[in-house]
C-alpha positions in Angstrom: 77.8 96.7 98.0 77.8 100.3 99.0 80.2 103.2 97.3 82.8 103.2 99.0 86.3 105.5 97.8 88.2 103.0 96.3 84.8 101.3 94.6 81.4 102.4 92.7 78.1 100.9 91.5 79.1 103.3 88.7 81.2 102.6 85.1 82.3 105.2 82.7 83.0 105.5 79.2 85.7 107.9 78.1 86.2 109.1 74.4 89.4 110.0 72.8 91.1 112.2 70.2 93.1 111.4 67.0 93.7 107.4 66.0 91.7 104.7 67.5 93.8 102.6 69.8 92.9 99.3 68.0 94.5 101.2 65.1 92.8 102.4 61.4 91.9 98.8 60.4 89.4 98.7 57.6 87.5 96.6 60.1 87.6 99.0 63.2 84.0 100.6 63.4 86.3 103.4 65.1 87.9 103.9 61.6 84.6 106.7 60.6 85.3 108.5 63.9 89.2 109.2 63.3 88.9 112.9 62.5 86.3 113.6 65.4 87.3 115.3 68.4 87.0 113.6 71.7 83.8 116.2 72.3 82.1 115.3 69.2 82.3 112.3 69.6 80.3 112.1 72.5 78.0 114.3 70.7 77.6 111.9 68.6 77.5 109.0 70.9 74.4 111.3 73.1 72.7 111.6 69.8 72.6 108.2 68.7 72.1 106.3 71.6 74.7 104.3 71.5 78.5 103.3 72.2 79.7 101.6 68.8 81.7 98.2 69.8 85.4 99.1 68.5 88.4 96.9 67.7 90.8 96.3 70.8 94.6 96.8 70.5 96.1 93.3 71.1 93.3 90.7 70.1 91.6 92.3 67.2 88.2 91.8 68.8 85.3 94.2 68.9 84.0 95.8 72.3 82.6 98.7 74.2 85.0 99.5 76.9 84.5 101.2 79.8 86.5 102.0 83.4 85.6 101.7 87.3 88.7 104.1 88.0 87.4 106.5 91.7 87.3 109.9 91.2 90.6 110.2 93.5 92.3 108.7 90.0 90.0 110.0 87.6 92.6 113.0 86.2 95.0 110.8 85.9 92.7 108.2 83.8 91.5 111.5 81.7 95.5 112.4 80.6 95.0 109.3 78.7 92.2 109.7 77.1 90.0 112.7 77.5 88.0 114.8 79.7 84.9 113.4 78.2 82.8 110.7 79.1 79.4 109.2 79.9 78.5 107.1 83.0 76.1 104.0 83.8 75.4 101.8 86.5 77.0 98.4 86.5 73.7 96.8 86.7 73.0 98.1 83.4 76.4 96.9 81.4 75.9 93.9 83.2 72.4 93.4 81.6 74.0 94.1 78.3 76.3 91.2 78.7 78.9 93.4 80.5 81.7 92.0 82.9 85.6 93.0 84.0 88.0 92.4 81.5 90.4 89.2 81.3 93.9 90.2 82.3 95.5 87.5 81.0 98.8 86.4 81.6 100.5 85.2 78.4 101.5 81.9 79.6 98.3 80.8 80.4 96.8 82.4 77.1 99.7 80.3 75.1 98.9 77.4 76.6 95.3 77.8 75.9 95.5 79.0 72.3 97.8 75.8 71.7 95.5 73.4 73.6 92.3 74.7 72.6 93.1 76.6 69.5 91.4 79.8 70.3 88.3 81.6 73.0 84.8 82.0 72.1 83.7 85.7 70.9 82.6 86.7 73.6 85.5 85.2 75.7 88.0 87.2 73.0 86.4 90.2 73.5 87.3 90.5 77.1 90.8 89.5 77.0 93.4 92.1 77.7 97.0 90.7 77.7 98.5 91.4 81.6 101.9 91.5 80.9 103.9 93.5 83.9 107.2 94.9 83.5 107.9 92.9 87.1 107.4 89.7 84.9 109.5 87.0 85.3 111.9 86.7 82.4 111.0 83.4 81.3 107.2 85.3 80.9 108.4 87.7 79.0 106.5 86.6 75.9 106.0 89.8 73.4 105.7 93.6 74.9 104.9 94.7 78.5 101.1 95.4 78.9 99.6 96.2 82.5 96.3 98.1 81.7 94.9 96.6 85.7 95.2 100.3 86.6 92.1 101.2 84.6 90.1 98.2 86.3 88.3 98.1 83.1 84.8 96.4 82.2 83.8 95.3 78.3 80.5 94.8 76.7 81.3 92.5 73.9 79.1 94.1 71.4 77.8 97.9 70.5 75.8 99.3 73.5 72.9 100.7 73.1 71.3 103.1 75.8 67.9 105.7 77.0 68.6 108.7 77.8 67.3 107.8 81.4 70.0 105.0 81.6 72.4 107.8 81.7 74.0 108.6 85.5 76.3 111.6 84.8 78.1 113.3 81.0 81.3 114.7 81.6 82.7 117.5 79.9 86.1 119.8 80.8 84.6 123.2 81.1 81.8 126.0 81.5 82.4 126.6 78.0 82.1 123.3 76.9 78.3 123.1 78.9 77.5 126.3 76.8 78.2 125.5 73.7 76.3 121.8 74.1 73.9 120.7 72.3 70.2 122.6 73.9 68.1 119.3 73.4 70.7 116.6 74.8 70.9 119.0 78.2 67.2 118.9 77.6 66.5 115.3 77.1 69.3 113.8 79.6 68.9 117.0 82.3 71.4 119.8 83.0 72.0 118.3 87.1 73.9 115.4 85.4 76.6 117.0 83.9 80.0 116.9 85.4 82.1 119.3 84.6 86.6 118.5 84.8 87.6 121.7 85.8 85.1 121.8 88.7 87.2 118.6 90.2 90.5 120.3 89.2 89.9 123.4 91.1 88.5 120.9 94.3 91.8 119.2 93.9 94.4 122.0 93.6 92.2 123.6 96.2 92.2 120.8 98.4 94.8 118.2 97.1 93.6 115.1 99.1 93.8 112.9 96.0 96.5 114.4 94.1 99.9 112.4 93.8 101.6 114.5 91.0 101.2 117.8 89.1 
């Protein structure tokens, strides 16, 4: 399938500030990276080659996360996390043993824990609880939980990549490209970069995508 607006051959992975979502766990890989900036951690994840598999609010389990959210929603998808990221084809996460996540809706996952006592690993690793507030009340097992807007994809493991495997690094501003590291622009290329406030500008300019301030 072609790109189209509302879909891409492409997947992105955004980093965040503060607390890892799956919380400070003495098990959450993410725990080392707690008092990094969303920035340096990309710097870090460009320097090592690789996205470390982190534990996932909800389940407990351990994955690289990553979004298929267009551009026309990608501001919005940034609030939440940061205006930092790293893209990939879906070929490629597929290859790693990549695939949408598992919105699963909590009666079917009690009935399967209670049948079956429990997924395989990989299994757990892409199950996200899809939980609506539109629920019926009889569903209303534990809190709401509707993450279907970030159409997100999980590699059950750490993901390890080339600089060649990389489509596009986004960062917020000029500044930012500046003060980047000299050999990643030089070993990923400077035409890949993607810069936030270039798309910000477009859209205030031209709001064609914009549903809110």
């Amino acid at each position: 399938m072609s790109n189209r607006p509302d879909i891409s051959i492409y997947l992105a992975h955004f980093t965040s500030n503060g607390e890892p979502k799956g919380g400070l766990d003495e098990k959450n890989p993410a725990k080392e990276f707690s008092s990094m900036s969303a920035k340096d951690r990309l710097i870090s994840i460009l320097t090592e080659k690789k996205i470390r598999a982190t534990q996932m609010p909800w389940t407990g389990a351990k994955a690289v996360c990553f979004t298929e959210c267009p551009w026309m929603s990608l501001l919005a998808h940034t609030k939440l996390y940061s205006p930092y990221g790293i893209g990939f084809k879906k070929g490629l996460v597929f290859s790693k043993h990549g695939a949408p996540a598992l919105y699963m809706r909590p009666d079917v996952f009690k009935t399967h824990m209670e049948e079956f006592k429990g997924f395989h690993q990989y299994v757990w690793s892409l199950i996200t609880p899809f939980s609506p507030p539109y629920r019926p009340s009889h569903l209303k097992i534990g809190k709401t939980c509707d993450f279907t807007h970030e159409r997100e994809w999980r590699v059950p493991h750490d993901f390890p990549f080339e600089y060649k495997d990389i489509e596009f690094v986004i960062l917020n501003n000029y500044q930012d490209m500046a003060e980047f590291p000299k050999e990643l622009k030089d070993a990923i290329g400077r035409e890949k970069f993607i810069l936030m406030d270039n798309y910000r500008l477009i859209e205030r300019l031209w709001p064609v995508h914009r549903i809110d301030d």
